[in-house]
C-alpha positions, 0 to 999 in steps of 0.5 A: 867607888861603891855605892854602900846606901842610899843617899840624896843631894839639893833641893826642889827649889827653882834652879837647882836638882834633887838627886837620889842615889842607891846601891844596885845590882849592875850598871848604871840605872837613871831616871830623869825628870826636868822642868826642861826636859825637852830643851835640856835631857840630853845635856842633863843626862850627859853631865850626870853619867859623866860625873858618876863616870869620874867618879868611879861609879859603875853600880847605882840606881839615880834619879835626878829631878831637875828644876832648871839647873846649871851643869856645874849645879847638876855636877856638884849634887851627884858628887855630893850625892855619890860621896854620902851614899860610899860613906866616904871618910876624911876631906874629899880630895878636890884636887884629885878624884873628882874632876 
């Protein structure tokens, strides 16, 4: 899937994660801030590539910051995020693309 713009999902708020999405030259660009980074970057970071992998991603520029969100949380806004920023047309289709 192609990035065509920039894009954000989620909010500030306490238990939930703000990501930014842009269109990039080459691969995949994460920069990671978390109010749990020493207990949870690992895992956070984990979800995040796997889910632009999902998608089909292999170009963006993502920042992610996290205010103590749960994985399924942390999925949702960079699916969110992904499916704004390709412009995507018609229902999103949950039974398929998205995993």
């Amino acid at each position: 899937m192609d990035i065509k713009r920039g894009a954000v999902s989620g909010t500030l708020e306490s238990s939930d994660v703000q990501v930014t999405i842009e269109p990039a030259a080459n691969g995949i660009w994460l920069e990671l801030s978390s109010s749990v980074m020493n207990q949870y970057s690992r895992q956070i970071r984990q979800v995040v590539l796997n889910t632009l992998s999902n998608l089909g991603v292999e170009r963006a520029n993502v920042t992610v910051v996290d205010r103590g969100a749960l994985d399924s949380t942390i999925k949702a806004r960079v699916e969110c995020a992904v499916f704004r920023a390709s412009e995507w047309e018609g229902a999103i289709p949950w039974q398929g693309l998205v995993k």
